[in-house]
N, C-alpha and C positions, 0 to 999 in steps of 0.2 A: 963300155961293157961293165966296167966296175960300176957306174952309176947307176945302171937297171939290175946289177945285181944286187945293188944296196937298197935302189925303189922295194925291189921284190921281199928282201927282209923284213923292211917296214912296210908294207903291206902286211904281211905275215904275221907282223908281232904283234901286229894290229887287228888282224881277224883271231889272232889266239886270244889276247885280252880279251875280247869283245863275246869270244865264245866261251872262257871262261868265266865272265860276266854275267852273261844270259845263264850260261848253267848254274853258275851260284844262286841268282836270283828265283830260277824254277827249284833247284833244292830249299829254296828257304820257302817258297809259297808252299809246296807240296809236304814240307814238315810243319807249315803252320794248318793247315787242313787237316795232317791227322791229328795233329793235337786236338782240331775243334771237333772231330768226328768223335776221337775217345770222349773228351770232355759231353759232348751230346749221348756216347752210350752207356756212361757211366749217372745219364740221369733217368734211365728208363726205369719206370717200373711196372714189374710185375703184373698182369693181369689175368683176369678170371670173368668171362663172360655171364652176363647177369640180363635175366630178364627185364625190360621196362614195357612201359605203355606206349603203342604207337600215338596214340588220339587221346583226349581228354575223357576217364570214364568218372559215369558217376553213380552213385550210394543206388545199389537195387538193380543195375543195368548186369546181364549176362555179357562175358566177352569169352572169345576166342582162340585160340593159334592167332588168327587173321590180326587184332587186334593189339599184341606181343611182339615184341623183336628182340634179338639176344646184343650187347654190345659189352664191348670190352669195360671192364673196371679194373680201377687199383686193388689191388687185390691188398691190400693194407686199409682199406677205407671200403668195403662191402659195409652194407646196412645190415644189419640182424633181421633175420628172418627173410632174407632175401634170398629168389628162388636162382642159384647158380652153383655151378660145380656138378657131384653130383644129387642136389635134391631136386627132383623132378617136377615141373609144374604140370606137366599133364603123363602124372605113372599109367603106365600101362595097362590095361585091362579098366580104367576107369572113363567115365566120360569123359569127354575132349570140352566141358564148359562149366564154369566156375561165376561166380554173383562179386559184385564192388562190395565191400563193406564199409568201407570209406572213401570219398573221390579222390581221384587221383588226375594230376596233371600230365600232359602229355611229354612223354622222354624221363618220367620218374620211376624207379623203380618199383617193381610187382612186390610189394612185403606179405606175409602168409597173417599178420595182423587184420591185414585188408581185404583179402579176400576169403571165399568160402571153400571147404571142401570141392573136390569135382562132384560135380553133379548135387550136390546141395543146396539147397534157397537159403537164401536172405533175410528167414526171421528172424526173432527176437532171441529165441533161444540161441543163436549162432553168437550171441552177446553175454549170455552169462557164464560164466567160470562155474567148476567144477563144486558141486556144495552151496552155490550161492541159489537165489530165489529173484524172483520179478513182482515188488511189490506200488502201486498205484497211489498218489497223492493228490490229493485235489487240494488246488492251489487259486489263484486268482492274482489280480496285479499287483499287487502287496506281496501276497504272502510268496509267489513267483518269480520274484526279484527284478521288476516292471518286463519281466517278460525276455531277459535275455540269456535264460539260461538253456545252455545248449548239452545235446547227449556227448558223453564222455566228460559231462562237467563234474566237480565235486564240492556237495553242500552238507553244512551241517543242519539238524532238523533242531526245533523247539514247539516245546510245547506250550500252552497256554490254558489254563484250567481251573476250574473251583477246586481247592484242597478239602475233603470233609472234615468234619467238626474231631472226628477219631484222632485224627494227625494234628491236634489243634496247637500246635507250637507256632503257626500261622494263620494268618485270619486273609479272608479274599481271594482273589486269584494270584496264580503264580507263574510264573514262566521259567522253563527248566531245558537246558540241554539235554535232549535225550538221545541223539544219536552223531556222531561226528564224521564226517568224513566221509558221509555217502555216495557212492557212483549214480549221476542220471543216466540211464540207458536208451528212453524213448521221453519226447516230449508230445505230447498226446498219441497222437497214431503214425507219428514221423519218427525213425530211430538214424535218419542221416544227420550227418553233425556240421553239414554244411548249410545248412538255414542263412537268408538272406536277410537282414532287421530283425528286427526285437519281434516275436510273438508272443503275442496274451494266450498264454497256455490254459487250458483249463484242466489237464490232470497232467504231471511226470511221470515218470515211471522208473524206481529206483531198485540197485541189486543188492540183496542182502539177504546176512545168512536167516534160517528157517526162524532162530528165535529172535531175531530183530525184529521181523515179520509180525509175531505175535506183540511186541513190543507197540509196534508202528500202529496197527490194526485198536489196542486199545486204544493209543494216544488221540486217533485219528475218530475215536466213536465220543470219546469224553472231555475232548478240549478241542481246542484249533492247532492247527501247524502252520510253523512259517519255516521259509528255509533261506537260510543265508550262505553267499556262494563263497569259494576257497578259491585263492588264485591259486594259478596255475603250477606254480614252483613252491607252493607253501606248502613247506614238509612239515608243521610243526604239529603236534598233537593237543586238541580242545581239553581241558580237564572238563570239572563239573561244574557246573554254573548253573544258580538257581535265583532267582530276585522275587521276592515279593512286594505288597503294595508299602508295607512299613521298612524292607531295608531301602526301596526308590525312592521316598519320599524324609529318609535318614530320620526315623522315630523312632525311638528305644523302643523296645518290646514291656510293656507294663509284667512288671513284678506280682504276682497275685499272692497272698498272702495265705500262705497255709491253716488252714480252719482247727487250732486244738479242740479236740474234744474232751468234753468236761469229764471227768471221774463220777463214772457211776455211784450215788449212793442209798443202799435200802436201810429203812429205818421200820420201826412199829411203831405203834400206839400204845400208852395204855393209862390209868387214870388211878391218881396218888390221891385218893382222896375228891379235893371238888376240880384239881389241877387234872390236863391231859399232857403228860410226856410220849416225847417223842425217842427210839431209843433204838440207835445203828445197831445192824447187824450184817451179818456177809450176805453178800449176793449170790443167789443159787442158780442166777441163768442170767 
């Protein structure tokens, strides 16, 4: 009897370890899970529903609602001018369809850069800023920068031209920075910026304000323009820059020697006899 009462203890002491065990074990897995769950909600963040593009749209194409989808963003990392929260991409009372203004790849964000008012097209004017103008270059593969300049690029222009004889502190032609820094808006009759290869353009089309305009228009009736392009991140500002054919070719400029004029002087005549003297007096004019 004492033997199976003693089996029976150790059995017992034995299934309590064992359940003491197992339960230790399930408390330790079940404090390691919330640990990982806090640790996982402490990495969430924040979001703000933002429109993108379903499908691939491009420069000039109308899209839709159909075309749109809303997905969640970090609301710490929204792009500027992106249509979410509350600014509306299709406000109410307006058309329900809007123009690309730039292409856009499919799952990227709708920016208001990109696209047009509702119910607005896609011309040119939807490109110039407030004050600015739409002035025309005709250019060639040279002076077009073998052809790969693209809208939204920015170039500085030069002139190229006879100086007349009035300005004669130079002699020949000249080449002169005359405008720096210029936006292309369109390249011929194309204003999308996604062009495939180099095209031989035969006019730009740049934005600038009203009196550059008149600027540009002489330059372009009385010399040639060429235009040289600006990367993309160069902040820096062109001063003035003028070369003629004697500082390219490092020739002093000839000194010309100022002309004294002689002192006027009036004399008479008159006869001493068989002598004729000659015999200064003031000058009356």
């Amino acid at each position: 009897m004492r033997a199976v009462f003693g089996l029976v203890l150790i059995i017992g002491i034995a299934l309590a370890g064992g359940a003491v065990y197992m339960a230790k074990n399930y408390i330790g897995a079940y404090q390691n899970e919330l640990a990982r769950e806090r640790a996982a909600r402490a990495k969430v963040v924040p979001t703000v529903e933002v429109y993108v593009a379903n499908r691939a749209l491009k420069y000039g194409e109308p899209f839709s609602a159909d075309d749109v989808r809303l997905v969640s963003w970090p609301e710490n990392a929204i792009p500027e001018g992106a249509f979410a929260g509350d600014t509306a991409l299709w406000p109410e009372g307006k058309p329900k369809e809007r123009v690309v203004l730039r292409a856009m790849e499919k799952d990227e964000a709708i920016l208001a850069v990109k696209v047009t008012e509702p119910g607005e097209e896609a011309g040119l004017t939807s490109r110039l800023e407030r004050g600015m103008r739409a002035f025309a270059i005709k250019v060639d593969v040279a002076s077009g920068v073998s052809g790969f300049l693209r809208p939204g690029d920015r170039v500085d222009v030069y002139w190229t031209g006879q100086v007349g004889r009035q300005l004669a502190s130079t002699s020949g032609e000249v080449t002169k920075l005359i405008e720096a820094g210029v936006k292309l808006i369109a390249i011929d009759q194309s204003a999308a910026g996604d062009l495939s290869g180099a095209v031989i353009a035969r006019t730009v089309t740049v934005a600038v304000k009203p009196e550059q305009v008149a600027a540009l228009a002489q330059a372009q009736t009385t010399g040639r323009l060429a235009l040289a392009l600006v990367g993309t991140n160069d902040d820096t500002v062109a001063g003035a820059i003028e070369i003629d054919q004697r500082t390219l070719l490092g020739i002093a400029a000839e000194e010309v020697a100022a002309e004294v004029k002689a002192k006027e002087v009036c004399t008479i005549r008159t006869r001493r006899g068989a002598e004729v003297v000659e015999i200064p007096i003031p000058c009356t004019n």
